[in-house]
ZADO-1210 file (C-alpha; in nm, 4 decimals, padded with zeros to 6 digits):
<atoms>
<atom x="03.6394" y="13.2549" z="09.5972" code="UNK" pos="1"/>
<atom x="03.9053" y="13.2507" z="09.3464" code="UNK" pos="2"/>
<atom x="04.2657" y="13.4871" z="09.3541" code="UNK" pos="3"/>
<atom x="04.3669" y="13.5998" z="09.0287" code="UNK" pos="4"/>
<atom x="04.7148" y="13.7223" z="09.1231" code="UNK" pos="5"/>
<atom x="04.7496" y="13.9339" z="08.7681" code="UNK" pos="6"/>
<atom x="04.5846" y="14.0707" z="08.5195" code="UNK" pos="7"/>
<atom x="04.3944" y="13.8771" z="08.2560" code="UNK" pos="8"/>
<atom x="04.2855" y="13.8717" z="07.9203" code="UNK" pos="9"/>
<atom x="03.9365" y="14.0106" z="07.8870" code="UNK" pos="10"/>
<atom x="03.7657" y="13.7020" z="07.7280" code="UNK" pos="11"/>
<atom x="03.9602" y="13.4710" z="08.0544" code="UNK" pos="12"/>
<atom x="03.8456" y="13.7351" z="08.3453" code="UNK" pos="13"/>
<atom x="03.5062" y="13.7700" z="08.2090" code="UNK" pos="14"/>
<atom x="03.4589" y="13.3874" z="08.2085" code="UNK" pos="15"/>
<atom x="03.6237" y="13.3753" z="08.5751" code="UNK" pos="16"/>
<atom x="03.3913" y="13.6746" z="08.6645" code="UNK" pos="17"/>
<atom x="03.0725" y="13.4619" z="08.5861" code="UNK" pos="18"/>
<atom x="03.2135" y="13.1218" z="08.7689" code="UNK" pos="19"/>
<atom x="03.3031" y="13.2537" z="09.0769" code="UNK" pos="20"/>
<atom x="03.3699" y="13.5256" z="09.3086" code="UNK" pos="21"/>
<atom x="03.7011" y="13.6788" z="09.1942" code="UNK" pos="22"/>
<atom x="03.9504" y="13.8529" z="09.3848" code="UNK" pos="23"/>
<atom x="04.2110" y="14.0544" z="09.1619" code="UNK" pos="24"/>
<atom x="04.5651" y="14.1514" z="09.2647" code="UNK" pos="25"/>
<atom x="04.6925" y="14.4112" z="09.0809" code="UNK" pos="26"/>
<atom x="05.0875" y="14.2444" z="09.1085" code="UNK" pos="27"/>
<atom x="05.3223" y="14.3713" z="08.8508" code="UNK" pos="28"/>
<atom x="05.6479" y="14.2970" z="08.7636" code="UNK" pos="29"/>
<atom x="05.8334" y="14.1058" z="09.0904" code="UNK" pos="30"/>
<atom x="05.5823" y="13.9193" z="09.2468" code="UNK" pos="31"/>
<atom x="05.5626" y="14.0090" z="09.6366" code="UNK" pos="32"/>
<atom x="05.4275" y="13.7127" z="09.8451" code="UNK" pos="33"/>
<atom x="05.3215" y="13.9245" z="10.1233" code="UNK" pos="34"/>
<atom x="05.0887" y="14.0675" z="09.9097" code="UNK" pos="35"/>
<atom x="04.9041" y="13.7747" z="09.8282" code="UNK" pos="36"/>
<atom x="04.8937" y="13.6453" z="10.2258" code="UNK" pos="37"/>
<atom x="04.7146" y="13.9232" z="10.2700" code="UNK" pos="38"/>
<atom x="04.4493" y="13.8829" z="10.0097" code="UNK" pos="39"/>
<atom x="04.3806" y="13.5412" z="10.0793" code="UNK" pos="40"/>
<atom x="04.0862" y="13.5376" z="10.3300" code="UNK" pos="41"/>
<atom x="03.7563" y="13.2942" z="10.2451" code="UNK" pos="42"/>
<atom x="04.0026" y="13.2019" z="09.9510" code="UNK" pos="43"/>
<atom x="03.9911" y="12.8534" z="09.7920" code="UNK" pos="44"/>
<atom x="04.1026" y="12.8780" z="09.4339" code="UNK" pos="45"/>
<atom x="04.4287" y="13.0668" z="09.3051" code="UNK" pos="46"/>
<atom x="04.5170" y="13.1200" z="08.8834" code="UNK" pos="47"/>
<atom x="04.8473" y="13.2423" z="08.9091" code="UNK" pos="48"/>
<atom x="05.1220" y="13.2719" z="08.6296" code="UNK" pos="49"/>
<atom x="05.5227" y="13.1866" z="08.6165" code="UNK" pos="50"/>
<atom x="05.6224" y="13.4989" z="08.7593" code="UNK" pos="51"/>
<atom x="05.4659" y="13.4192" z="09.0728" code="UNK" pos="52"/>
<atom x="05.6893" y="13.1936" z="09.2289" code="UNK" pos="53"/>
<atom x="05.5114" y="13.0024" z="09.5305" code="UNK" pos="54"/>
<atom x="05.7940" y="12.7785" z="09.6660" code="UNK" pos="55"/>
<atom x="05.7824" y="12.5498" z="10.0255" code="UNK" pos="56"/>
<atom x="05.8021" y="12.8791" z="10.2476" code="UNK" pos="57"/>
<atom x="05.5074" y="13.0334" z="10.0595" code="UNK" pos="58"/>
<atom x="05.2725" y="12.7268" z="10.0364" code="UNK" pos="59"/>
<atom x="05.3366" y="12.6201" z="10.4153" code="UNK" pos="60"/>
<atom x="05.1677" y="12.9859" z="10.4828" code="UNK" pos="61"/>
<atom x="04.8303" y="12.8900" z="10.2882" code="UNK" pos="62"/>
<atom x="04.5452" y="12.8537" z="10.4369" code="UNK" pos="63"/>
<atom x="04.3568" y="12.5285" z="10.4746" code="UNK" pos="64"/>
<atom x="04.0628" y="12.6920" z="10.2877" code="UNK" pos="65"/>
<atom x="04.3174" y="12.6662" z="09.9573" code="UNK" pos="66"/>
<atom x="04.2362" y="12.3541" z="09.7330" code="UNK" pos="67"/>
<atom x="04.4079" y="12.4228" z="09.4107" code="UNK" pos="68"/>
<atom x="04.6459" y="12.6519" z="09.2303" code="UNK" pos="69"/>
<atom x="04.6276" y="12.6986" z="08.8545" code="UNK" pos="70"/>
<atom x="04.9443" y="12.8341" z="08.6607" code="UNK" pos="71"/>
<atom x="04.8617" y="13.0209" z="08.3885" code="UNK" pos="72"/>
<atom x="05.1275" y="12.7976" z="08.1766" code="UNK" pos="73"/>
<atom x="05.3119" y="12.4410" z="08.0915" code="UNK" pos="74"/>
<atom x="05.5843" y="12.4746" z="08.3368" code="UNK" pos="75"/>
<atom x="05.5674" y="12.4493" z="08.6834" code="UNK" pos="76"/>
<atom x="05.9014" y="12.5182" z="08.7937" code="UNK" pos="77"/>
<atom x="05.7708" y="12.8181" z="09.0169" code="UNK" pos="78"/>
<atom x="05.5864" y="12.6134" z="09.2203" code="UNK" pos="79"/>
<atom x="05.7290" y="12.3977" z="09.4788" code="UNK" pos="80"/>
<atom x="05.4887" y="12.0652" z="09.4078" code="UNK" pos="81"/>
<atom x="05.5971" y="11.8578" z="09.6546" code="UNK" pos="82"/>
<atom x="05.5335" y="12.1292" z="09.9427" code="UNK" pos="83"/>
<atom x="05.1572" y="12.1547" z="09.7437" code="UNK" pos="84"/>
<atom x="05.1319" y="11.8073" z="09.7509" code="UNK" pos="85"/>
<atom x="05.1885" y="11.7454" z="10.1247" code="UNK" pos="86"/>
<atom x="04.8826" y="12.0309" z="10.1982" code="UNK" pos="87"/>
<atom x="04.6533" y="11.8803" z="10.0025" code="UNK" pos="88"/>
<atom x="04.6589" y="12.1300" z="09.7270" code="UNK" pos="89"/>
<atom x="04.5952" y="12.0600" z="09.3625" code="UNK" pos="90"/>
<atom x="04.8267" y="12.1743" z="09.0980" code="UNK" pos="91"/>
<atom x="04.6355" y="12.2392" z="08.7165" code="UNK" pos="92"/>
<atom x="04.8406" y="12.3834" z="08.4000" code="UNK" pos="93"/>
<atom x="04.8127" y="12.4580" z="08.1041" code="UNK" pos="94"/>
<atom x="04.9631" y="12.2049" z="07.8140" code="UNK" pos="95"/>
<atom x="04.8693" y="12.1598" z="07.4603" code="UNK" pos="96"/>
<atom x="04.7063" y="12.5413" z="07.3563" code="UNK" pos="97"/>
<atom x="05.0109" y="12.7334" z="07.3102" code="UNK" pos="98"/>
<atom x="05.1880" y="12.4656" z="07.1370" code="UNK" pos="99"/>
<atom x="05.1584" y="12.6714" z="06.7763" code="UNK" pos="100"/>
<atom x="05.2189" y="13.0375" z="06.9070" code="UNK" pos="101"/>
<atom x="05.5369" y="12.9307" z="07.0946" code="UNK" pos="102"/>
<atom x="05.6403" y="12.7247" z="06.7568" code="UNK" pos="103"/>
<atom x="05.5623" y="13.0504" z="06.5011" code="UNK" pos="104"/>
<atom x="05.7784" y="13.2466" z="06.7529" code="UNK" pos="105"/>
<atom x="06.0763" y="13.0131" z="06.7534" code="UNK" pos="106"/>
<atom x="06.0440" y="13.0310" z="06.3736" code="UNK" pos="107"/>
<atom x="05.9897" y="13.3631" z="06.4163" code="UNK" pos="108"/>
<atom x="06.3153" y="13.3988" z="06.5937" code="UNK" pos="109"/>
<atom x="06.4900" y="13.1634" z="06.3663" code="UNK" pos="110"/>
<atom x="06.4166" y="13.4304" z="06.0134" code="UNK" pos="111"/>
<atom x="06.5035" y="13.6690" z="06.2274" code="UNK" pos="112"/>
<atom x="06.8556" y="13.6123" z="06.3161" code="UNK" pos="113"/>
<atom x="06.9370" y="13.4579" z="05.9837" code="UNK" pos="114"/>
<atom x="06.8048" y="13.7294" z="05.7587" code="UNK" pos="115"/>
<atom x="06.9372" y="13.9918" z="06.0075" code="UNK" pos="116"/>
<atom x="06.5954" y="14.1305" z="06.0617" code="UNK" pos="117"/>
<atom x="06.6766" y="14.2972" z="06.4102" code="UNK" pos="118"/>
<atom x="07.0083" y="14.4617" z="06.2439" code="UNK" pos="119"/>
<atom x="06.8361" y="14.5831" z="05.9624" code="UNK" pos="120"/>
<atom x="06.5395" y="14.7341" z="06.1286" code="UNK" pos="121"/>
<atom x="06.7636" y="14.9492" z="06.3841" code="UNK" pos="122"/>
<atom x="06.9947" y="15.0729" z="06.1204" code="UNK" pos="123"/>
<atom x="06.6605" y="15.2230" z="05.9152" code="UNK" pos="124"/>
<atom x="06.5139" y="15.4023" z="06.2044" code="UNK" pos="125"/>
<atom x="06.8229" y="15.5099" z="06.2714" code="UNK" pos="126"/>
<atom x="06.8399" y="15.6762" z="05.9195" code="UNK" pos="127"/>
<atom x="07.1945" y="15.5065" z="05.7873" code="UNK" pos="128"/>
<atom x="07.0771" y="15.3456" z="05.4825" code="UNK" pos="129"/>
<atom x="07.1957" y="15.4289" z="05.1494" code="UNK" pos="130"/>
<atom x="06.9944" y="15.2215" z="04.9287" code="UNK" pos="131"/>
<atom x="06.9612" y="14.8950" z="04.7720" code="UNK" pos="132"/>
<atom x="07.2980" y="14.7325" z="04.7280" code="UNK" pos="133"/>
<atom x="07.4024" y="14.3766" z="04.6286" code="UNK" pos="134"/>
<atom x="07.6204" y="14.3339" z="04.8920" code="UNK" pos="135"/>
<atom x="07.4677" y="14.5369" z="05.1846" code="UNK" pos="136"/>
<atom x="07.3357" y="14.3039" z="05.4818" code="UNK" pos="137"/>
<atom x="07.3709" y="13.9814" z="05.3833" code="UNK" pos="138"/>
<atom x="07.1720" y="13.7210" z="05.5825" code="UNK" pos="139"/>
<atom x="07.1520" y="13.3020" z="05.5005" code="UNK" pos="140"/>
<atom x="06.8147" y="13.1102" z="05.4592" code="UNK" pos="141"/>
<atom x="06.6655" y="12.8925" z="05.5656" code="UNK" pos="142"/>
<atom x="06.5928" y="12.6399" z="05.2545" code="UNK" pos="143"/>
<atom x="06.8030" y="12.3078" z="05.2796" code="UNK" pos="144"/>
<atom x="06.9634" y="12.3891" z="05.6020" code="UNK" pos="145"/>
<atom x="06.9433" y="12.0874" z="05.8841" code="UNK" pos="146"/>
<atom x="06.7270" y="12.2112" z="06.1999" code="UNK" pos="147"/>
<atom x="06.8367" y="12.0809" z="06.5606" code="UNK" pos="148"/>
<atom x="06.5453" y="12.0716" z="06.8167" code="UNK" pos="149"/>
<atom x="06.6567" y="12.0099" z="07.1318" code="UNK" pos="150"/>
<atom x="06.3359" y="11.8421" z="07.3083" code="UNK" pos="151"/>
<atom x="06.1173" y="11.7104" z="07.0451" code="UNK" pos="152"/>
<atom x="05.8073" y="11.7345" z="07.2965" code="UNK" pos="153"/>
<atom x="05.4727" y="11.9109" z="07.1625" code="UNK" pos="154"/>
<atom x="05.6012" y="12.2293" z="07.0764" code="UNK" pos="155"/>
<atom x="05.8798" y="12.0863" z="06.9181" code="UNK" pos="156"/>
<atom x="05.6916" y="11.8533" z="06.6652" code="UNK" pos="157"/>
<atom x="05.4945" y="12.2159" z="06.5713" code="UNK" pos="158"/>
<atom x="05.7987" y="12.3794" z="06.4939" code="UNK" pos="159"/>
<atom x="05.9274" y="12.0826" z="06.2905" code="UNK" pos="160"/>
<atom x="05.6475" y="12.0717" z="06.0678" code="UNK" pos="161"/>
<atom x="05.6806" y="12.4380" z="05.9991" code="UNK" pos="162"/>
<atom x="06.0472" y="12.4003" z="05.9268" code="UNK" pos="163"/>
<atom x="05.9981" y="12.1038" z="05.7016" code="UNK" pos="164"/>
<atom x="05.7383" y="12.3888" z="05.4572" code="UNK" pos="165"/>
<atom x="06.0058" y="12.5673" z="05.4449" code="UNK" pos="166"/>
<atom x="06.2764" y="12.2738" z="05.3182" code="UNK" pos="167"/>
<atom x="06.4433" y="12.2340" z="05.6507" code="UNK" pos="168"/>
<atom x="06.5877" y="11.8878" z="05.7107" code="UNK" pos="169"/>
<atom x="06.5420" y="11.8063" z="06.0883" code="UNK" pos="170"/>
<atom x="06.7054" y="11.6253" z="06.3422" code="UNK" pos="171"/>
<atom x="06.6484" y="11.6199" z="06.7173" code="UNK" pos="172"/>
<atom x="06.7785" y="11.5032" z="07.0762" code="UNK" pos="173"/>
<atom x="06.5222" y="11.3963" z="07.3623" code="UNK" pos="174"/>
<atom x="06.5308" y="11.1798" z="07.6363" code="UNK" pos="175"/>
<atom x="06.3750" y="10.9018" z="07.4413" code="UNK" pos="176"/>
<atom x="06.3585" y="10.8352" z="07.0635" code="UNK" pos="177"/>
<atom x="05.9771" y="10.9149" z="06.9466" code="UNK" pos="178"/>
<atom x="05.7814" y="10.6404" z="06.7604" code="UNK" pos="179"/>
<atom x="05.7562" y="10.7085" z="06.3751" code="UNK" pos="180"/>
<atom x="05.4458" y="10.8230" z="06.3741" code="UNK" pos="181"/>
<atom x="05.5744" y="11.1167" z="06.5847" code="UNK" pos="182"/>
<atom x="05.9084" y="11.1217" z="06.4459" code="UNK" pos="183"/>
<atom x="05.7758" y="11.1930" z="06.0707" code="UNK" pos="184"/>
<atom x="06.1218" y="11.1067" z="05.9574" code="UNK" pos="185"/>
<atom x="06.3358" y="11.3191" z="06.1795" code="UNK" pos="186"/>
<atom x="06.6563" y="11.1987" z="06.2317" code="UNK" pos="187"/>
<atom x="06.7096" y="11.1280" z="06.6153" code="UNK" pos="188"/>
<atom x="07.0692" y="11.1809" z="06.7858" code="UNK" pos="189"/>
<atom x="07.1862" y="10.9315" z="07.0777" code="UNK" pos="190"/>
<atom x="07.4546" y="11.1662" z="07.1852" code="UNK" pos="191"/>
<atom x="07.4903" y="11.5803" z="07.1761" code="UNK" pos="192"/>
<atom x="07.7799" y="11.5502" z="06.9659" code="UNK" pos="193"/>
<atom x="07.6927" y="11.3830" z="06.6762" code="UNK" pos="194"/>
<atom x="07.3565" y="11.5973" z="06.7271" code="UNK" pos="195"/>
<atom x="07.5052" y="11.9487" z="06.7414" code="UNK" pos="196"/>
<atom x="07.7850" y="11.8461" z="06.4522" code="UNK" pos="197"/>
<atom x="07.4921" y="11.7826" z="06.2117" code="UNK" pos="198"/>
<atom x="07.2628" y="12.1241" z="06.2371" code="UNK" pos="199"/>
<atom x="07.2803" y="12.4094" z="06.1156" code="UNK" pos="200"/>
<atom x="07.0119" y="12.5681" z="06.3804" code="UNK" pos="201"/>
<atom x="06.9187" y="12.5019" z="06.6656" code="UNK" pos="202"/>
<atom x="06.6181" y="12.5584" z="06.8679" code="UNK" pos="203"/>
<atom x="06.6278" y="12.4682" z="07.2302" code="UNK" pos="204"/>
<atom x="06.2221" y="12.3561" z="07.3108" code="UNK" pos="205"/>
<atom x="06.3392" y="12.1352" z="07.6145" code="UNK" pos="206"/>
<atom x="06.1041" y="12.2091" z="07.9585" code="UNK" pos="207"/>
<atom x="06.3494" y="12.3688" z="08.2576" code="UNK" pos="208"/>
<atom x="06.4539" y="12.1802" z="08.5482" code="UNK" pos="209"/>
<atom x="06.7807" y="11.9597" z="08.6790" code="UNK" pos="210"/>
<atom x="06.8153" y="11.7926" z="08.3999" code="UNK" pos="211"/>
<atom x="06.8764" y="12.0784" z="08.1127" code="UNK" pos="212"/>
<atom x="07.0277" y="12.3705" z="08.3682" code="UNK" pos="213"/>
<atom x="07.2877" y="12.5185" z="08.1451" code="UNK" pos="214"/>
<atom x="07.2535" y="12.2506" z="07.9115" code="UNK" pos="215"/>
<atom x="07.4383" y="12.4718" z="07.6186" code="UNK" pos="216"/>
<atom x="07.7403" y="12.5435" z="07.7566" code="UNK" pos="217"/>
<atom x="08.0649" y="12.6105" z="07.5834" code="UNK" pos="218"/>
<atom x="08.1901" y="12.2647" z="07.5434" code="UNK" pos="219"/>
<atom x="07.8507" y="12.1829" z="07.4014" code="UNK" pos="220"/>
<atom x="07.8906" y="12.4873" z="07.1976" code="UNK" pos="221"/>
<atom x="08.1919" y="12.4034" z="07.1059" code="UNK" pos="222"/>
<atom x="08.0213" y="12.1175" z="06.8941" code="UNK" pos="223"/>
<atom x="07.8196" y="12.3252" z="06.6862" code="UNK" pos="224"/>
<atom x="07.9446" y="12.4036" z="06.3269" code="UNK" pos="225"/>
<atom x="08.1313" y="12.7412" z="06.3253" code="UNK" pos="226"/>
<atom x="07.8283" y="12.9505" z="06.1701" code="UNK" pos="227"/>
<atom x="07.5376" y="12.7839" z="06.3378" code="UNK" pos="228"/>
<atom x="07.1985" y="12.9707" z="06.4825" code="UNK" pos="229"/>
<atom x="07.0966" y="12.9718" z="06.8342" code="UNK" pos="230"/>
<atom x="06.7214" y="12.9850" z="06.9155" code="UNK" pos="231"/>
<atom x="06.5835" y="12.9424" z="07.2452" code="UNK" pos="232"/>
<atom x="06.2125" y="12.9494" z="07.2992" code="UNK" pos="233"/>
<atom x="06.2078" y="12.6381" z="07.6280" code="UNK" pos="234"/>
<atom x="06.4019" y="12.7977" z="07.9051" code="UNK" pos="235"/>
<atom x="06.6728" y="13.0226" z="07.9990" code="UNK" pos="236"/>
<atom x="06.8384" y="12.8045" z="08.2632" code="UNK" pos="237"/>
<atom x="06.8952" y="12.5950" z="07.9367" code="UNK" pos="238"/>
<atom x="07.2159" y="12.8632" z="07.8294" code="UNK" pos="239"/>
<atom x="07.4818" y="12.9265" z="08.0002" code="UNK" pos="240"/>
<atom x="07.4811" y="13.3201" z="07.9053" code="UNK" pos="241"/>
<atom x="07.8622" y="13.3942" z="07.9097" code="UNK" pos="242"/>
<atom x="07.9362" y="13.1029" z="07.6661" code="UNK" pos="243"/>
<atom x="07.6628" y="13.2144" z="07.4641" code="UNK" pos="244"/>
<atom x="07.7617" y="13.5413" z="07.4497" code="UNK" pos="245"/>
<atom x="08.1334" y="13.5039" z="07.3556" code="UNK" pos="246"/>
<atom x="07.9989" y="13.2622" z="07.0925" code="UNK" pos="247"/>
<atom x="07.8526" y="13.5170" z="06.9704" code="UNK" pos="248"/>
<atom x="08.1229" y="13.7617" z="07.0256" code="UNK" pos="249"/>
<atom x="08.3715" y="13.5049" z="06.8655" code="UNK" pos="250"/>
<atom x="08.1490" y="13.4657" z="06.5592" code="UNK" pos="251"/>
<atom x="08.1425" y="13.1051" z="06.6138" code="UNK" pos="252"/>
<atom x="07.7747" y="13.1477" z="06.6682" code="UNK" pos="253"/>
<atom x="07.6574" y="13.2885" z="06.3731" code="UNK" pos="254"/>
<atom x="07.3392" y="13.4944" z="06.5309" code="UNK" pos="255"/>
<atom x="07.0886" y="13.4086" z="06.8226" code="UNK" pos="256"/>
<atom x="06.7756" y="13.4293" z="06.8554" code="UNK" pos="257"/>
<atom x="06.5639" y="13.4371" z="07.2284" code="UNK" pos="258"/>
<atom x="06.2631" y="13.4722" z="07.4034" code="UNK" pos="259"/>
<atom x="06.3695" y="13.3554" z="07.7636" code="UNK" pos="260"/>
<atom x="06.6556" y="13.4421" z="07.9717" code="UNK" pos="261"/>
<atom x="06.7725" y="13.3727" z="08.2760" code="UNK" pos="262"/>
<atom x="06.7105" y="13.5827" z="08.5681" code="UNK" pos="263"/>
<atom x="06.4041" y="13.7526" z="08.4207" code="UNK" pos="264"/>
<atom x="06.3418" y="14.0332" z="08.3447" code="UNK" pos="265"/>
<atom x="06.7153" y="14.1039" z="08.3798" code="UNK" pos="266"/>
<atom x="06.8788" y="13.9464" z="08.1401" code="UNK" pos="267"/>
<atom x="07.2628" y="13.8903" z="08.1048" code="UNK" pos="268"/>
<atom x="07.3037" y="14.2414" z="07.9946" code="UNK" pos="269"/>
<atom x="07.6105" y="14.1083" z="07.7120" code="UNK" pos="270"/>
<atom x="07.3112" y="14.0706" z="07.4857" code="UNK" pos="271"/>
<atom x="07.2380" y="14.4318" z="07.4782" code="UNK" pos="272"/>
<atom x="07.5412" y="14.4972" z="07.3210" code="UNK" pos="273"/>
<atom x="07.5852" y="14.2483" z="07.0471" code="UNK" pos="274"/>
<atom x="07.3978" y="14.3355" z="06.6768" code="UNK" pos="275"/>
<atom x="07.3462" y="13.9457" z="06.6101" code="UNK" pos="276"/>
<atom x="07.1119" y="13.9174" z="06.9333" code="UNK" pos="277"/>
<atom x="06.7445" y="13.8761" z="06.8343" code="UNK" pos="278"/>
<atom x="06.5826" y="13.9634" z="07.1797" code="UNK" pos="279"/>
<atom x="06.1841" y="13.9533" z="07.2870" code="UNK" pos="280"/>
<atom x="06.0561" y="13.9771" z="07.5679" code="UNK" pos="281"/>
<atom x="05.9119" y="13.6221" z="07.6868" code="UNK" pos="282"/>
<atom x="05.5950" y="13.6339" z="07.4319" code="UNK" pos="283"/>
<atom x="05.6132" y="13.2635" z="07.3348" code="UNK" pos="284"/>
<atom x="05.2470" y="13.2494" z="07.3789" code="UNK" pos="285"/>
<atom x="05.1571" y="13.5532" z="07.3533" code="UNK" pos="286"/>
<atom x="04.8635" y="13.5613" z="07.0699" code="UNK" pos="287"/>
<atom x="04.5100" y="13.6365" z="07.1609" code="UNK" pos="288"/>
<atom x="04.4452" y="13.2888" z="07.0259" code="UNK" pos="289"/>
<atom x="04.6787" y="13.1080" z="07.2755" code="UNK" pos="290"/>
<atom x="04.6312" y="13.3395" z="07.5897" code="UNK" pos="291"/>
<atom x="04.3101" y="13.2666" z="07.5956" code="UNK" pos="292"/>
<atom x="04.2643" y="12.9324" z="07.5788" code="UNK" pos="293"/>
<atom x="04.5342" y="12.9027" z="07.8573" code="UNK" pos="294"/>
<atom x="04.2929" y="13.0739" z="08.0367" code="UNK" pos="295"/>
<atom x="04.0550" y="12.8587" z="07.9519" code="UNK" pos="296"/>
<atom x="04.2323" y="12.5535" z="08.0727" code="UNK" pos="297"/>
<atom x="04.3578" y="12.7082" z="08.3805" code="UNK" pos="298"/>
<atom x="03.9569" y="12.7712" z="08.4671" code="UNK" pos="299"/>
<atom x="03.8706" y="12.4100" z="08.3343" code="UNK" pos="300"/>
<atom x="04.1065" y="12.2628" z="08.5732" code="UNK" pos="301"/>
<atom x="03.9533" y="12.4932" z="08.8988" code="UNK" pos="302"/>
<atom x="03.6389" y="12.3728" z="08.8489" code="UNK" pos="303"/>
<atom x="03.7242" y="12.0254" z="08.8263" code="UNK" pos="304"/>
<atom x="03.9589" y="12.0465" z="09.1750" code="UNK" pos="305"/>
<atom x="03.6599" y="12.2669" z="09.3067" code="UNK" pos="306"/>
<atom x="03.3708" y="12.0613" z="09.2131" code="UNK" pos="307"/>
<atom x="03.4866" y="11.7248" z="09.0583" code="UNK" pos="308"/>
</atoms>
């Protein structure tokens, strides 16, 4: 029997449907283990998604009849994989298919804050403009401006092909230099400072984890040219939210643009009140397109654990 902890696309739980025996939780919002515990009788399959978060406590309740847990994403920070490991218990994700939704949406993000979209989209419901002007609500572009992507990984590479249609020059920073065929000319960084001196935006597309926890911070902020664009499409734990936010305050950071926060769904509510915040609400991947061929994955990699 599989446990589907949340509700699923149509095409994904009509596909589950005819594999197996399906369970459904109805779980919304904050996920509530003792919920699931209760559900998981003659259980051997789980698809869960970020927001469930099944750390060492959780997976040491399991039952033996568990074989493998599929995360409805990339990252599996919200599952404790050593504690899965020492059960027995399989771990599947879901890499590769949302590469090109979360990479529109960082772009998406990037026009946004630049061009003021956000600004200028409140003040006109709000009924305060005038009329064409030459001078009203002026934004920058794009063209011939130097892109910094901060983890040049899959979705990274997608977004810097975008940028280069649109005349972006790009430059990146990554635990190891990519070979050319990858690179495509990008100009790679040794150290954050001579990285975050050169751009002119930057898009943080580095996975979550130890090693990039509040990886902008304000000396690292402090490096970026007075003016520069903040995008963050990877992970919230990357920002440090105050230095962000008086960056932003300061004008040193021109505009931001993000998709993840920390503490979600309640983010760091300074961003509420500041015009040149772009904020949506964690839908990286969320196309039709891309949700379902998570799905997809997440069922490909059940049936292997379940039946080799």
């Amino acid at each position: 029997m599989l446990l589907i902890t949340r509700k699923m696309p149509p095409a994904v739980a009509t596909r589950a449907a005819r594999e197996h025996e399906v369970r459904q939780l109805a779980l919304e919002g904050v996920f509530d283990p003792a919920v699931l515990l209760e559900n998981l009788a003659c259980v051997n399959a789980i698809l869960c998604t970020p927001a469930d978060k099944f750390d060492a406590v959780l997976i040491a309740q399991l039952p033996a009849s568990i074989k493998v847990i599929a995360t409805y994403s990339v990252g599996q920070e919200h599952i404790d994989l050593a504690a899965a490991a020492a059960r027995g218990i399989e771990i599947c994700n879901t890499p590769e298919v949302l590469n090109t939704a979360t990479a529109e949406l960082a772009l998406t993000l990037m026009l946004m804050a630049a061009r003021r979209a956000g600004e200028g989209e409140r003040l006109l419901r709000a009924g305060k403009w005038t009329g064409f002007s030459l001078t009203f609500h002026l934004g920058h572009g794009v063209a011939g401006k130097v892109l910094g992507i901060f983890g040049m990984g899959r979705i990274g590479r997608e977004l810097a092909g975008m940028a280069r249609g649109l005349g972006m020059t790009i430059h990146y920073r990554n635990r190891n230099r990519l070979p050319p065929e990858l690179e495509l000319g990008a100009h790679y960084h040794e150290d954050d400072a001579s990285f975050l001196g050169a751009i002119d935006f930057l898009s943080i597309n580095a996975p979550g984890g130890a090693d990039t926890m509040y990886w902008l911070n304000a000396k690292r902020i402090g490096m970026l040219k007075p003016g520069a664009v903040v995008v963050n499409t990877g992970r919230g734990s990357a920002v440090d939210d105050d230095a962000l936010i008086a960056a932003l305050r300061s004008g040193h950071v021109l505009a931001a643009g993000l998709d993840v926060y920390n503490n979600e769904p309640n983010l760091h509510p300074g961003y509420l009140e500041l015009e040149n915040a772009v904020l949506l609400p964690h839908i990286g991947s969320a196309t039709v397109e891309a949700r379902d061929a998570m799905g997809f994955l997440a069922l490909d990699g059940i049936k292997r654990a379940l039946h080799g």
